[in-house]
C-alpha positions as CSV (number, residue, x, y, z in Angstrom):
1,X,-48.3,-21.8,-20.8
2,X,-48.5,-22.2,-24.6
3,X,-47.7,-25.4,-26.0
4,X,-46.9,-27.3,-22.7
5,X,-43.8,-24.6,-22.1
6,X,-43.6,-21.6,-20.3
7,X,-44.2,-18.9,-22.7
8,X,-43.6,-15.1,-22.4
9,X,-42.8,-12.2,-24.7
10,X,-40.8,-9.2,-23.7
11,X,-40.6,-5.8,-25.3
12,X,-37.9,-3.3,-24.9
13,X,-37.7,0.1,-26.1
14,X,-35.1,-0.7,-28.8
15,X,-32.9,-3.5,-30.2
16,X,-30.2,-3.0,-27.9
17,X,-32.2,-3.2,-24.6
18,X,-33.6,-6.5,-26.2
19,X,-29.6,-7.6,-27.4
20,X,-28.4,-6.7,-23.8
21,X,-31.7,-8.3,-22.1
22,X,-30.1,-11.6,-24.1
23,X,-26.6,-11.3,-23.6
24,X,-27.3,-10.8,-19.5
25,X,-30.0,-13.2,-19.3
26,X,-26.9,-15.1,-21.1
27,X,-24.5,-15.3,-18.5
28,X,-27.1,-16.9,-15.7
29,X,-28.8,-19.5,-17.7
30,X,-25.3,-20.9,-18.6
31,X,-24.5,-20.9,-14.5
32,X,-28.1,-22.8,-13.9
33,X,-27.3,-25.1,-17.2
34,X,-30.6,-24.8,-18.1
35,X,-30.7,-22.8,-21.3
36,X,-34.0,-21.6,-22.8
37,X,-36.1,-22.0,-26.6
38,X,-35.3,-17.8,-27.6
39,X,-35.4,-16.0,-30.0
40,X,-35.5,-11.6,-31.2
41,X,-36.9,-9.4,-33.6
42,X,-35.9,-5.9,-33.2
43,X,-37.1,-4.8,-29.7
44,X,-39.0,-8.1,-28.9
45,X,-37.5,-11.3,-26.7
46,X,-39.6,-14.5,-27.2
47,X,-39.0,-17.1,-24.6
48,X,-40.4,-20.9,-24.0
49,X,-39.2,-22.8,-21.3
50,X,-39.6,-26.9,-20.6
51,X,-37.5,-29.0,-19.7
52,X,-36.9,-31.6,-22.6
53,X,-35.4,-34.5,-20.1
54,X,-38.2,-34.4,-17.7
55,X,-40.6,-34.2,-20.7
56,X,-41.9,-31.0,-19.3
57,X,-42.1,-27.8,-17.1
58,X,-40.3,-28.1,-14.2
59,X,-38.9,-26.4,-10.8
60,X,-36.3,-25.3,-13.0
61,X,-38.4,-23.3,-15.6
62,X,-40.0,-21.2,-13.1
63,X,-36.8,-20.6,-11.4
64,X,-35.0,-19.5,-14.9
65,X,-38.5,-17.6,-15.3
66,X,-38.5,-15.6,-12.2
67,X,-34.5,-15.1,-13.1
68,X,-35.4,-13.9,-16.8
69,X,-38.2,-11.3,-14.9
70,X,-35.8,-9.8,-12.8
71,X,-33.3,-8.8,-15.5
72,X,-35.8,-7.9,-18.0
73,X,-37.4,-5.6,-15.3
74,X,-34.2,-3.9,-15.2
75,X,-34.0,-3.2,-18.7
76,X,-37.6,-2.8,-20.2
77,X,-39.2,0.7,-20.4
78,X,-41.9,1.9,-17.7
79,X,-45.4,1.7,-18.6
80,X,-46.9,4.8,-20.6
81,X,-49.3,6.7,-18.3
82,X,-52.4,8.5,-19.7
């Protein structure tokens, strides 16, 4: 939480991982019709999520959440191993 919203940051490996993570991530939040506070610099996605009617975070921010963790899973580079 940060700011009374959900808040996470996800990195990709490069801007079109990041672009694609968007334009997926796209196509669900307009079928829930609950459409999230984003935005991108190069390989990072910046997400907040309340919902503004309900004054708050709701059922339907952690469901977009766990949505937005699936496909970013899908598209975000394993972890470096030392």
């Amino acid at each position: 939480m940060l700011g009374g919203k959900l808040h996470r940051e996800y990195r990709f490996p490069d801007f079109i991982h990041a672009f694609g993570f968007m334009a997926t991530a796209a196509i669900a939040v307009e079928a829930m019709g609950h459409h999230p506070e984003w935005s991108n610099v190069w390989n990072r996605v910046t997400v907040d999520l309340t919902t503004h009617d309900a004054g708050g975070v709701t059922a339907k921010d952690f469901k977009l959440a766990e949505t937005l963790e699936s496909l970013a899973s899908k598209l975000q580079s394993p972890p470096e191993r030392g």
